[in-house]
Backbone atoms as SQL, in Angstrom:
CREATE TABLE atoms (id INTEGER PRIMARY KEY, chain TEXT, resi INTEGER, resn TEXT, atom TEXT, x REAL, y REAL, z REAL);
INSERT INTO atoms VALUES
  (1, 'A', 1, 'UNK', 'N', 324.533, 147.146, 274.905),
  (2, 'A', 1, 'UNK', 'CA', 323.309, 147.101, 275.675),
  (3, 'A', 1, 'UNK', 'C', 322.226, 146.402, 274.861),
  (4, 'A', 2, 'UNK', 'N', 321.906, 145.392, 275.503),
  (5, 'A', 2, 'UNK', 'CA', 320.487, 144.791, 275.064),
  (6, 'A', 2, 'UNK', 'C', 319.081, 145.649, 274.574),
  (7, 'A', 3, 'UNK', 'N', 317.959, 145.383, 274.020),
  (8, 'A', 3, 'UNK', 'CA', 317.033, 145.777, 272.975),
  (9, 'A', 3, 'UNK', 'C', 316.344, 146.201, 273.987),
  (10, 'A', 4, 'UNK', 'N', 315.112, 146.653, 274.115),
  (11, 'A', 4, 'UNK', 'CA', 314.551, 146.663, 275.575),
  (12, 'A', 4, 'UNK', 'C', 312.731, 145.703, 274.727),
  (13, 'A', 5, 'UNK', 'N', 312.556, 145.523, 275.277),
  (14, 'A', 5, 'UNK', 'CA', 311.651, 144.782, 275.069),
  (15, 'A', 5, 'UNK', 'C', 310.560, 145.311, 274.838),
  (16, 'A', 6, 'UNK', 'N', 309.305, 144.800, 273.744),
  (17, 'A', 6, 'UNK', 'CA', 308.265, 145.707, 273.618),
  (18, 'A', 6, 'UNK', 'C', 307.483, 145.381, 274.497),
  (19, 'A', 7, 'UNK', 'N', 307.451, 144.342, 274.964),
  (20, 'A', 7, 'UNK', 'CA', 306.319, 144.002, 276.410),
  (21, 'A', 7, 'UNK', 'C', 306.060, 144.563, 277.548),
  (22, 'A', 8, 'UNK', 'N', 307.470, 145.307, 277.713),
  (23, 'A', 8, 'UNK', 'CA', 307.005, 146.403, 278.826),
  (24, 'A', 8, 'UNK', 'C', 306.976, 147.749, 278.519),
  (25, 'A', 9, 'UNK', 'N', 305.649, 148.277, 278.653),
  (26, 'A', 9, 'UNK', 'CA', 304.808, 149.835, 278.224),
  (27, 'A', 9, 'UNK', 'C', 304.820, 149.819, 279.147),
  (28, 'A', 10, 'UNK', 'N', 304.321, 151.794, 279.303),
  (29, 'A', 10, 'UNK', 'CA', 303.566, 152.290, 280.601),
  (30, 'A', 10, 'UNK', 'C', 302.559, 151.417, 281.315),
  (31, 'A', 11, 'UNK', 'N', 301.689, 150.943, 279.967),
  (32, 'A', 11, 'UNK', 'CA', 300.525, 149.776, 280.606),
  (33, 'A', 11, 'UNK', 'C', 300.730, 149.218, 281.687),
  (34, 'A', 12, 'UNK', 'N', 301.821, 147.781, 281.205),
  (35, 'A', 12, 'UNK', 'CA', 301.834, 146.848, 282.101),
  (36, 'A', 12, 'UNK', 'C', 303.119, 147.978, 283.520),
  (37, 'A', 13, 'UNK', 'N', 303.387, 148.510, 283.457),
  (38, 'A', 13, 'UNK', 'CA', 304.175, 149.040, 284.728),
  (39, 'A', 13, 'UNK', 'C', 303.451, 149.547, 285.383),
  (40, 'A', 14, 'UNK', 'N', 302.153, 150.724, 284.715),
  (41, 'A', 14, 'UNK', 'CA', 300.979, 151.116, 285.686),
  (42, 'A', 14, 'UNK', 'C', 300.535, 150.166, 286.203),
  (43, 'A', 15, 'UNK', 'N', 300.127, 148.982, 285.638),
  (44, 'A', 15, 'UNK', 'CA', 299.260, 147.801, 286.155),
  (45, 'A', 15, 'UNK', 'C', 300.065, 147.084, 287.670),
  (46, 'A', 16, 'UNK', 'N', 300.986, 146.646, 287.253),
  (47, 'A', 16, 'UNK', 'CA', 302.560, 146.109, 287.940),
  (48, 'A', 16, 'UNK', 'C', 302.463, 147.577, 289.235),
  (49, 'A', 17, 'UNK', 'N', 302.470, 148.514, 289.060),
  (50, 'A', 17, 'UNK', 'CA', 302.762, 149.356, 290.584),
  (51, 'A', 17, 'UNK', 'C', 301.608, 149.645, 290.905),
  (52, 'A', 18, 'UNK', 'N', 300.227, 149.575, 290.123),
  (53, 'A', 18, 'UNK', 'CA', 298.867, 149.352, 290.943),
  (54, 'A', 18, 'UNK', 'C', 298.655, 148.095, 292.305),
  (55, 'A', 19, 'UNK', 'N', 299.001, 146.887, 291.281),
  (56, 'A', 19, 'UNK', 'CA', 298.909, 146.079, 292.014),
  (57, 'A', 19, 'UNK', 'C', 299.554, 145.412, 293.270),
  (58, 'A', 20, 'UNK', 'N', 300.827, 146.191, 293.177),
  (59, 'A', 20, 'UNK', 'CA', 302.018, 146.360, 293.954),
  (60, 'A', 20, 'UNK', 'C', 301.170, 146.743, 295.312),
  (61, 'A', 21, 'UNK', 'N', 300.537, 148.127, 295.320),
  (62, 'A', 21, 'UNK', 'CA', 300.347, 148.800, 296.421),
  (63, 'A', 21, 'UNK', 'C', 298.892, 147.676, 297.349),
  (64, 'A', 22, 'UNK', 'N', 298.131, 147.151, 295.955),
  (65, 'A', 22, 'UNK', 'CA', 297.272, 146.063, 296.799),
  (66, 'A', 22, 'UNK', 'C', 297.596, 144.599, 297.708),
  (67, 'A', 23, 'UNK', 'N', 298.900, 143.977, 297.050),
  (68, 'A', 23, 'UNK', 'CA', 299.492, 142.973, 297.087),
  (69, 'A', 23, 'UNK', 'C', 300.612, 143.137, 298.657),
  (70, 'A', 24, 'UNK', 'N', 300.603, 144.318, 298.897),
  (71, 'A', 24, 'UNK', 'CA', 302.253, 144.673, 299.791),
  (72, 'A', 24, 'UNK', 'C', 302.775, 143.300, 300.548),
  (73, 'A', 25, 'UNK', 'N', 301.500, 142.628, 301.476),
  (74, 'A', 25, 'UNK', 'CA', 301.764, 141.475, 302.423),
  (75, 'A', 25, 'UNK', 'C', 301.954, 140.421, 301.696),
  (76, 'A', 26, 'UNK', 'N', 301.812, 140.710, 300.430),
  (77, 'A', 26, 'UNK', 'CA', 302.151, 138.705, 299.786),
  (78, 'A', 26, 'UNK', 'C', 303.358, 138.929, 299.311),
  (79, 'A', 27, 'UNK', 'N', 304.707, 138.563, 300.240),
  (80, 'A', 27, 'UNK', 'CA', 305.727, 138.373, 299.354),
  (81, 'A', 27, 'UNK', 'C', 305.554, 137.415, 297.496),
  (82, 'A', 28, 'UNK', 'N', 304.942, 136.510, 297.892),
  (83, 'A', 28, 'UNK', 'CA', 305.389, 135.737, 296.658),
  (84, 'A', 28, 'UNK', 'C', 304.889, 136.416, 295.610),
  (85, 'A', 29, 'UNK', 'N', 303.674, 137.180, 295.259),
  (86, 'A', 29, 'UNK', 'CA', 303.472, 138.219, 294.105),
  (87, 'A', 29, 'UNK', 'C', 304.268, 139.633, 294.345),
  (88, 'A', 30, 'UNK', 'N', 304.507, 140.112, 295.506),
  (89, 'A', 30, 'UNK', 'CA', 305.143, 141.453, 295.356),
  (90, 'A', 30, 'UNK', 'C', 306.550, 141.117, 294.628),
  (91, 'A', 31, 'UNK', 'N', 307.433, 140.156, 295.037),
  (92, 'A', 31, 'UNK', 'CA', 308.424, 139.911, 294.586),
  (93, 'A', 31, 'UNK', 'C', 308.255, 139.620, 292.772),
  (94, 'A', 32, 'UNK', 'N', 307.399, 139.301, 292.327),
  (95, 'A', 32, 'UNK', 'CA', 306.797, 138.976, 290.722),
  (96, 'A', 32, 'UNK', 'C', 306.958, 140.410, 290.274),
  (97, 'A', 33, 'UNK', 'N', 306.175, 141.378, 291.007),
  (98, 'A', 33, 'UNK', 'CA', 306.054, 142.601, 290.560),
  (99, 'A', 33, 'UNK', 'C', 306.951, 143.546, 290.657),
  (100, 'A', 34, 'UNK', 'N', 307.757, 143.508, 291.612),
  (101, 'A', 34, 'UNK', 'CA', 308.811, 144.406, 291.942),
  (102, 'A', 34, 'UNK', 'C', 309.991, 144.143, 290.575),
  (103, 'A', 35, 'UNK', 'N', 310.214, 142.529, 290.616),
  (104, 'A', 35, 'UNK', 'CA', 311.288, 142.694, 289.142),
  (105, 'A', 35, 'UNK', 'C', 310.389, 143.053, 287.965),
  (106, 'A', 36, 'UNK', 'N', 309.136, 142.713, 287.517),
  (107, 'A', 36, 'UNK', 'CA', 308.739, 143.576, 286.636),
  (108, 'A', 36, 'UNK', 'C', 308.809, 145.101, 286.423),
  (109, 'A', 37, 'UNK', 'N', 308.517, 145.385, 287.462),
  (110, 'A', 37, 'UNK', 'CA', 308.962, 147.169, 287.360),
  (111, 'A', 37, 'UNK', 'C', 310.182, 147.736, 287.586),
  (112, 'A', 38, 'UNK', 'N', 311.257, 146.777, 287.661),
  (113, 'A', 38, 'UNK', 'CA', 312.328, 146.574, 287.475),
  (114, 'A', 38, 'UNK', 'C', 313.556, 146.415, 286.233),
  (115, 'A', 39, 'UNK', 'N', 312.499, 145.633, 285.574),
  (116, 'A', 39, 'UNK', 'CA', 313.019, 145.563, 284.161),
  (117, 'A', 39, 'UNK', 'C', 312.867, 146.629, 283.212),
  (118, 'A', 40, 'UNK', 'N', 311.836, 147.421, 283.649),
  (119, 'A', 40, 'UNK', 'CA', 311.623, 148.607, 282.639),
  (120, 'A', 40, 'UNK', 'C', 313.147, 149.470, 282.374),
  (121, 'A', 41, 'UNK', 'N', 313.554, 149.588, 283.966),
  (122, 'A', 41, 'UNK', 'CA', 314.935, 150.393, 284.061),
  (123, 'A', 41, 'UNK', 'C', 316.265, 149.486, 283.605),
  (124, 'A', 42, 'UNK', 'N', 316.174, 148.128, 284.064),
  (125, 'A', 42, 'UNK', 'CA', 317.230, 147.678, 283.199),
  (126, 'A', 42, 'UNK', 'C', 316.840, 146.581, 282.355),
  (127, 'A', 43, 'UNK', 'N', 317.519, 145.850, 282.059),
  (128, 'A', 43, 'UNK', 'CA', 317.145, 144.549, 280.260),
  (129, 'A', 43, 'UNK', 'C', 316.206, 143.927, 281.685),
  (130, 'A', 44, 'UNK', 'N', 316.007, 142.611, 280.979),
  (131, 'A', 44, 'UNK', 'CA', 315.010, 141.720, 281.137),
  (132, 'A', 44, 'UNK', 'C', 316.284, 140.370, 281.999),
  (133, 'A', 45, 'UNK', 'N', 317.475, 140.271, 280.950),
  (134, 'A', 45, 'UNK', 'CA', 318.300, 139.438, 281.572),
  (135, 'A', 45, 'UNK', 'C', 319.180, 139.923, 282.567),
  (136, 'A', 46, 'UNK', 'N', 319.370, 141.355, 283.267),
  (137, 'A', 46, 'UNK', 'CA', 319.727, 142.147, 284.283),
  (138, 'A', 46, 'UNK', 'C', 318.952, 141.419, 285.139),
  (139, 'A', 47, 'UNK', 'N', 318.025, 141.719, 284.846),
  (140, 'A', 47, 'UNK', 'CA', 317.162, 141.600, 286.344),
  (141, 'A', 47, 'UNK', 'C', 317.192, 140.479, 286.834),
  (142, 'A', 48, 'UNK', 'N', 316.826, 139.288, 285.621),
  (143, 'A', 48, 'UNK', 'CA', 316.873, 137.645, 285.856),
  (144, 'A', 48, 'UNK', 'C', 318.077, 137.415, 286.545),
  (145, 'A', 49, 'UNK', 'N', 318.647, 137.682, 286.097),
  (146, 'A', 49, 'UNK', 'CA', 320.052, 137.430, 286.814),
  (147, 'A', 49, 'UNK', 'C', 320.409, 137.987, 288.054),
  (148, 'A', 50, 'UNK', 'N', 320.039, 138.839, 288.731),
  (149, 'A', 50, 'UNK', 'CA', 319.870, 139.824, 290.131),
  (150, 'A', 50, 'UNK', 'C', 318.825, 138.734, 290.863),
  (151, 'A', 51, 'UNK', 'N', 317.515, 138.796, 290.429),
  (152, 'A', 51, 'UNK', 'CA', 316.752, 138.212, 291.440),
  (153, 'A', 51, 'UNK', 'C', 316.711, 136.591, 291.125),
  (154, 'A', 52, 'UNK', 'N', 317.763, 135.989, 290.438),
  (155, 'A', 52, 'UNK', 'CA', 317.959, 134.459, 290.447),
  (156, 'A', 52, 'UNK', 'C', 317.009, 133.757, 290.096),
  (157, 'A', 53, 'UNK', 'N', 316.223, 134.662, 288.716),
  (158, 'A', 53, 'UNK', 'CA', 315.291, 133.825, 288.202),
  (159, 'A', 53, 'UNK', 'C', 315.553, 133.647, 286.611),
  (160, 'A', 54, 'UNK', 'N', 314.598, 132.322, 285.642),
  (161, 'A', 54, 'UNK', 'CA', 315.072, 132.702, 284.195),
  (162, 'A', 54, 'UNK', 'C', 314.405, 133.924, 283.617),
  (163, 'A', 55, 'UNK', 'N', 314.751, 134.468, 282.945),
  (164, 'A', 55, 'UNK', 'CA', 314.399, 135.071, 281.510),
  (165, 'A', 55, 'UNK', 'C', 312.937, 134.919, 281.307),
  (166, 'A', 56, 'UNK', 'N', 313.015, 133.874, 280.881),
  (167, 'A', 56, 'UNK', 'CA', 311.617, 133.111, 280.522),
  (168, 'A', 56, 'UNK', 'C', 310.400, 133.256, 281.928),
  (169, 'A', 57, 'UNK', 'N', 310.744, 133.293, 282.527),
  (170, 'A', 57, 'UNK', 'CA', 309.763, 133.541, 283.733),
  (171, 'A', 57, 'UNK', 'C', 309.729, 134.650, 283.903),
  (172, 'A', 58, 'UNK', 'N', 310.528, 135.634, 283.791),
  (173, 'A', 58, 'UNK', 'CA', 310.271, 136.812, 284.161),
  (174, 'A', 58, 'UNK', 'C', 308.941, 137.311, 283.307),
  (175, 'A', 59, 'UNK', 'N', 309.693, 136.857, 281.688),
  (176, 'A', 59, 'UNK', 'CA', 309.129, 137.410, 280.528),
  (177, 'A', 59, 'UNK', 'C', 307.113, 136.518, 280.522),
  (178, 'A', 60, 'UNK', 'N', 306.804, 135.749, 281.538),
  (179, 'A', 60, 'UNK', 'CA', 305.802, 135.355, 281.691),
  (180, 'A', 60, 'UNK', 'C', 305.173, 135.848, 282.566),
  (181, 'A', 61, 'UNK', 'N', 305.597, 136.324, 283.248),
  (182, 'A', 61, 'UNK', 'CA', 304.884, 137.241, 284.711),
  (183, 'A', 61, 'UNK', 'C', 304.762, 138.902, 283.633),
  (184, 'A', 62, 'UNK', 'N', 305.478, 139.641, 282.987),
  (185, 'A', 62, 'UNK', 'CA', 305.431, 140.469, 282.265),
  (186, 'A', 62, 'UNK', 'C', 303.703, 140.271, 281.376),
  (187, 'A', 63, 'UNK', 'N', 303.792, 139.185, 280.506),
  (188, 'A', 63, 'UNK', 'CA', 303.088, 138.701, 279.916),
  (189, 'A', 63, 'UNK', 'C', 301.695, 138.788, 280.552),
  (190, 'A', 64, 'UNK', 'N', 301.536, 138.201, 281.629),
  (191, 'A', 64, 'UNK', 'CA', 300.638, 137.592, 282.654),
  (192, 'A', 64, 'UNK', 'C', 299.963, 139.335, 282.770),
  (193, 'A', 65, 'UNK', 'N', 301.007, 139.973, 282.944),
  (194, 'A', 65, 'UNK', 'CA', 300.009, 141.426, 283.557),
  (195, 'A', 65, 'UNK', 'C', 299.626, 142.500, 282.079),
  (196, 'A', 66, 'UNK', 'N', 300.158, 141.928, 281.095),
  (197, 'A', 66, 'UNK', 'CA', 299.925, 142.906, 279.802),
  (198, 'A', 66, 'UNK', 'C', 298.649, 142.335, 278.989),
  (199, 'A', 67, 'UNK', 'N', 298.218, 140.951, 279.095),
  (200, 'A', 67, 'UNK', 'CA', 297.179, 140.485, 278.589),
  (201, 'A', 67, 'UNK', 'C', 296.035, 140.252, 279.844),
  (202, 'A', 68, 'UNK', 'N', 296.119, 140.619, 281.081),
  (203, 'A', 68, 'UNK', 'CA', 295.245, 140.937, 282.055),
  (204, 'A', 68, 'UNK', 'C', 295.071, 139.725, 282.504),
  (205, 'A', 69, 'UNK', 'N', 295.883, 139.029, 282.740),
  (206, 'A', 69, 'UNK', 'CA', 295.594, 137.797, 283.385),
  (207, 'A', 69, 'UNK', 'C', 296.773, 137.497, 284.963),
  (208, 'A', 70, 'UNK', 'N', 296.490, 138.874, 285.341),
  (209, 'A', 70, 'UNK', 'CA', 297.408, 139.273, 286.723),
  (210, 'A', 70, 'UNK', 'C', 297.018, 138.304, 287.841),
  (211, 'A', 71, 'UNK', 'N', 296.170, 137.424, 287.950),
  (212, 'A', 71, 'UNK', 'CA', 295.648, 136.146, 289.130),
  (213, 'A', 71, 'UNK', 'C', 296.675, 135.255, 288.907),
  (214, 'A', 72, 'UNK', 'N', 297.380, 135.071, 288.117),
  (215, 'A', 72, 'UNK', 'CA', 298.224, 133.918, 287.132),
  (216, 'A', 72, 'UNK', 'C', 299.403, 133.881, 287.903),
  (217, 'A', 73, 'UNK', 'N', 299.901, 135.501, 288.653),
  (218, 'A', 73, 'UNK', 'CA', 301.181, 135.879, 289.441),
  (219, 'A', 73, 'UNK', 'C', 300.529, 135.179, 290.978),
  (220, 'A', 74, 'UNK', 'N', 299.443, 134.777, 291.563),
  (221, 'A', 74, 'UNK', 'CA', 299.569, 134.670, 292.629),
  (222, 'A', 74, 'UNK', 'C', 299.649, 132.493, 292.749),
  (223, 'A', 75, 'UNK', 'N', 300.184, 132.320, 293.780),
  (224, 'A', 75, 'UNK', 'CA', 300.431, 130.751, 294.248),
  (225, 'A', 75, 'UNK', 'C', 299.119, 129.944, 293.466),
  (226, 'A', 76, 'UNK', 'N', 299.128, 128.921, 292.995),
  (227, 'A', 76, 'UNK', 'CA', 298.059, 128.068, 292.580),
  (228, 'A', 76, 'UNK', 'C', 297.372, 127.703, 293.924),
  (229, 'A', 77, 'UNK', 'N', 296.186, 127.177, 294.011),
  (230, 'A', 77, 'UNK', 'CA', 295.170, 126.657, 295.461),
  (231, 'A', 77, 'UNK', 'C', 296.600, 125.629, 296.304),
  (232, 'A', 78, 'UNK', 'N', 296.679, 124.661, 294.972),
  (233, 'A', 78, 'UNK', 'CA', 297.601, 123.437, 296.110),
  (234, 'A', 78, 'UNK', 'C', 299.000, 123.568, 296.401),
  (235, 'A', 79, 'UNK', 'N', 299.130, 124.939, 296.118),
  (236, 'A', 79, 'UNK', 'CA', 300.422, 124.969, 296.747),
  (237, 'A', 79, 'UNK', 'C', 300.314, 126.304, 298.116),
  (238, 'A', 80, 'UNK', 'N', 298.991, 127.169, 298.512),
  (239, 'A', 80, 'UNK', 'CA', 299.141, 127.480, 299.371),
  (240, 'A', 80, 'UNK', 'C', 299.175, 126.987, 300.634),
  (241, 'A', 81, 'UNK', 'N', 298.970, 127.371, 301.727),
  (242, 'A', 81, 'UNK', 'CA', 298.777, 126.417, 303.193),
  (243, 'A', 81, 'UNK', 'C', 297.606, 126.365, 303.622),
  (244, 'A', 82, 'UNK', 'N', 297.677, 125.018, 304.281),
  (245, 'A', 82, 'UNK', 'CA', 296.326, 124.371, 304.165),
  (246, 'A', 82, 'UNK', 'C', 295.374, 125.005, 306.003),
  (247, 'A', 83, 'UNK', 'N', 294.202, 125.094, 305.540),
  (248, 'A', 83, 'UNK', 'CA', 294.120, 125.691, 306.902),
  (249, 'A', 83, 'UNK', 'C', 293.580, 123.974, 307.336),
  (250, 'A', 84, 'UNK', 'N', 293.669, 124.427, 309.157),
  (251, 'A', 84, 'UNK', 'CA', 293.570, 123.014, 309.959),
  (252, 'A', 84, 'UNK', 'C', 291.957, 123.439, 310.432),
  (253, 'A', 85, 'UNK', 'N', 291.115, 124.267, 310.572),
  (254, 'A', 85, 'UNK', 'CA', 289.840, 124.358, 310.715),
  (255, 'A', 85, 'UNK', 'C', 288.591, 123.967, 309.644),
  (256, 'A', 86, 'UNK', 'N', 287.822, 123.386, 309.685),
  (257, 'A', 86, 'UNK', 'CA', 287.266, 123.228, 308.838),
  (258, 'A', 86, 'UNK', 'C', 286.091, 124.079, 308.772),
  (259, 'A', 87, 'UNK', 'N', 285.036, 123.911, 307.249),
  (260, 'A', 87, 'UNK', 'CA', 284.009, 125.081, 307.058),
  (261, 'A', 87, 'UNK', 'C', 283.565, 125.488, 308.693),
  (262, 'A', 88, 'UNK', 'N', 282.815, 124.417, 309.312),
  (263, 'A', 88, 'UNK', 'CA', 281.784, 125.084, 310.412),
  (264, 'A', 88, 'UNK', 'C', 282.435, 125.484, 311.321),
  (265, 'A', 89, 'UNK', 'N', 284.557, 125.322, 311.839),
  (266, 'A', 89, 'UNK', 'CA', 284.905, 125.851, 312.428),
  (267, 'A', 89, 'UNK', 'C', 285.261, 127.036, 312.629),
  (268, 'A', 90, 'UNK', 'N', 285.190, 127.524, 310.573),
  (269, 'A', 90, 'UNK', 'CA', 285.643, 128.896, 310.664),
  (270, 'A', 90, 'UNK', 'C', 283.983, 129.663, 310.872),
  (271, 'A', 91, 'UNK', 'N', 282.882, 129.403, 310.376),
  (272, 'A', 91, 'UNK', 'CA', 281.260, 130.018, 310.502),
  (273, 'A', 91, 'UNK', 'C', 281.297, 129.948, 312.199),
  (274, 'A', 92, 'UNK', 'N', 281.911, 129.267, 313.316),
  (275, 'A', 92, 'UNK', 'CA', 281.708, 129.460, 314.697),
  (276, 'A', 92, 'UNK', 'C', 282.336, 130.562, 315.183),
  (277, 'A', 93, 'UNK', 'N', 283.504, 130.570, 314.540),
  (278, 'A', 93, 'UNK', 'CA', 284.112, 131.733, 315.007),
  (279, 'A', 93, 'UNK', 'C', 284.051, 133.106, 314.600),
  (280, 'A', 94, 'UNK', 'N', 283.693, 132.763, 313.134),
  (281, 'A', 94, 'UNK', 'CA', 282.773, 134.102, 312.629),
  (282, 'A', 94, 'UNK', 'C', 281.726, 135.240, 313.612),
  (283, 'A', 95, 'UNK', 'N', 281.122, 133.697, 313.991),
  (284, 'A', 95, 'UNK', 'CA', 280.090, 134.247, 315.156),
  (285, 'A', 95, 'UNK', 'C', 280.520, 134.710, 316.284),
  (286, 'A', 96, 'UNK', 'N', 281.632, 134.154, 316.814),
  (287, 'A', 96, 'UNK', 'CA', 281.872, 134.928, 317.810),
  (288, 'A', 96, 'UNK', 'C', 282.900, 136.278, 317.778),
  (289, 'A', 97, 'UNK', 'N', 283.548, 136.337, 316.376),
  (290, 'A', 97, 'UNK', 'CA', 283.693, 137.521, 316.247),
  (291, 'A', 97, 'UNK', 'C', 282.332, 139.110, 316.093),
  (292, 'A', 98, 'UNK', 'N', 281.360, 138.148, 315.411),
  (293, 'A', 98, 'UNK', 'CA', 280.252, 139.235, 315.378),
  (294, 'A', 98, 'UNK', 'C', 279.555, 139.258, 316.716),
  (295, 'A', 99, 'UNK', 'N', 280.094, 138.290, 317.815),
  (296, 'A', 99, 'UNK', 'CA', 279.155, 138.887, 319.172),
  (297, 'A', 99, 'UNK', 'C', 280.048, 139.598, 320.179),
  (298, 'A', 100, 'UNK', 'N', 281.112, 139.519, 319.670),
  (299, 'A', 100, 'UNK', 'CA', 282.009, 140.730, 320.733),
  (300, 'A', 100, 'UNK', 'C', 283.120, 140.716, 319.403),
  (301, 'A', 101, 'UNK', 'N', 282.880, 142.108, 318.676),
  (302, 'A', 101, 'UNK', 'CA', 283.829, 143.025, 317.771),
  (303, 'A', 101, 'UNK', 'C', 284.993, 143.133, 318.248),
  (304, 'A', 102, 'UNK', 'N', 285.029, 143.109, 320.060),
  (305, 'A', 102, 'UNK', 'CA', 286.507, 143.417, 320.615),
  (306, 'A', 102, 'UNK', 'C', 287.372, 142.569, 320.696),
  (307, 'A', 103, 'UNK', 'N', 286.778, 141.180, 320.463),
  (308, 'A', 103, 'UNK', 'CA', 287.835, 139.947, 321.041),
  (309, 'A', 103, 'UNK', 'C', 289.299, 140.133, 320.299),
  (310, 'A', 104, 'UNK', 'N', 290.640, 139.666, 321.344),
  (311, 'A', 104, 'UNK', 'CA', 291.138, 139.980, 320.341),
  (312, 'A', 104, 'UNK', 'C', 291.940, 138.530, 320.045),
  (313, 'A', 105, 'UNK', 'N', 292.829, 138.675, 319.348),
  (314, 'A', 105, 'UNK', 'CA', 293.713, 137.450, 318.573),
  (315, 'A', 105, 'UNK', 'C', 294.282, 136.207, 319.794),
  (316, 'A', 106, 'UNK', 'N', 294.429, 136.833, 321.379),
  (317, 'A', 106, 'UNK', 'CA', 294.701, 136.074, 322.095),
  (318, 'A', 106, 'UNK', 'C', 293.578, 135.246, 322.672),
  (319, 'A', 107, 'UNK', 'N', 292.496, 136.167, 322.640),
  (320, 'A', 107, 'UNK', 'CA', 291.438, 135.677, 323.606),
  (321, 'A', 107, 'UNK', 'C', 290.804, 134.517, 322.351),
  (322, 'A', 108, 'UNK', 'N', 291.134, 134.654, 321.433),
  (323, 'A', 108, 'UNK', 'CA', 290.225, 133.967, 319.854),
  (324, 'A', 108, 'UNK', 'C', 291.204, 132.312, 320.235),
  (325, 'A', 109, 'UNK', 'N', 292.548, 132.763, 320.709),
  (326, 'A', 109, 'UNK', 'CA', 293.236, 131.501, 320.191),
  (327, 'A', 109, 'UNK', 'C', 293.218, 130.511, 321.586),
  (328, 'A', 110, 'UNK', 'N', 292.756, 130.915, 322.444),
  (329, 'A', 110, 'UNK', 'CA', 292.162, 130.599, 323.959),
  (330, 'A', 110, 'UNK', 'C', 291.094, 130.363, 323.564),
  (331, 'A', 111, 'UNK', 'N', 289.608, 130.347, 322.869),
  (332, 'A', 111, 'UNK', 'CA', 288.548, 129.831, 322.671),
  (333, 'A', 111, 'UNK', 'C', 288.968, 128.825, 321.782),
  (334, 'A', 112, 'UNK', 'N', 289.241, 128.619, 320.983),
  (335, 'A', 112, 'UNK', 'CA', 289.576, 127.957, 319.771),
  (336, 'A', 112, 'UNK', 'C', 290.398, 127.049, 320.464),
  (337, 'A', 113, 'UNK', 'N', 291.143, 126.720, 321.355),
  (338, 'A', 113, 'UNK', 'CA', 292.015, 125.635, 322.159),
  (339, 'A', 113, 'UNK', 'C', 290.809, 124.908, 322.872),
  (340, 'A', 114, 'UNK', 'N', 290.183, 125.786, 323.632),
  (341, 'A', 114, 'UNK', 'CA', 289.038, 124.805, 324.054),
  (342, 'A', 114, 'UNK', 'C', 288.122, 124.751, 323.558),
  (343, 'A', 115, 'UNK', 'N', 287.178, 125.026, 322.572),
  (344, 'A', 115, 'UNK', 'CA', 286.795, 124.567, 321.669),
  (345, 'A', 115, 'UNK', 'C', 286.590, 123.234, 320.647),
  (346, 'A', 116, 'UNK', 'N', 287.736, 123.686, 320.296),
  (347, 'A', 116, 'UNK', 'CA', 288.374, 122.794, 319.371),
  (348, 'A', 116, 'UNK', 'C', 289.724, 121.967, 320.123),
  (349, 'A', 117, 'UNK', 'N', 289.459, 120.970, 320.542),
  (350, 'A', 117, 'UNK', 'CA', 290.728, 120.716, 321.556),
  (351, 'A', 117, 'UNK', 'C', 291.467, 119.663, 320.463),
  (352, 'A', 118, 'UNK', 'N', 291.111, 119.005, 319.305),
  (353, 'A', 118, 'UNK', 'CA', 291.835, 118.924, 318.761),
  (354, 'A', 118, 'UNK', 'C', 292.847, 119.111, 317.539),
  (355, 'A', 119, 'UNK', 'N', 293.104, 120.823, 317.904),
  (356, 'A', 119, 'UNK', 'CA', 293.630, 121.839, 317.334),
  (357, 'A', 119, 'UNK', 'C', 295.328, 121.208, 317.426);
């Protein structure tokens, strides 16, 4: 059996299942965090090898949450998706969410078609 690594303490696993419970809807960081708190129970190259990643990455996402630089686990700007509205389209609709609280997601995407017709 492999060494276990000093990089993962209680610390970074408290940190790792804190952030877990904030993160739930972003696969691409929950999945970061889940093999981190993963590795505590088995090696470091167990896990890499289970979730089909290197070593070395794992051991950087580890890293990433023990020196507090946990933003580092989420997508860079240019690789998320790009929205198709621009600033004053999203401040219009802002507004019309603050003049009827009830609207809901269908009636929003029915204004926003005519609206914006070239959506």
């Amino acid at each position: 059996m492999a060494l276990r690594s000093k990089l993962l303490d209680k610390k970074v696993i408290g940190s790792a299942k804190e952030m877990l419970k904030k993160v739930r809807n972003n696969a691409y960081v929950s999945r970061k965090l889940r093999a981190v708190i993963a590795a505590k129970e088995s090696s470091i190259t167990a896990v890499a090898r289970v979730c089909k990643i290197s070593r070395t990455a794992l051991t950087e996402w580890i890293k990433h949450l023990k020196f507090g630089r946990a933003e580092k686990l989420f997508a860079p700007p240019e690789r998320r998706r790009k929205s198709i509205l621009n600033s004053s389209q999203r401040g219009q609709i802002e507004r019309w969410i603050e003049e009827n609280p009830n609207i809901t997601i269908k009636e929003a995407k029915i204004r926003i078609l005519e609206e914006f017709a070239h959506i």
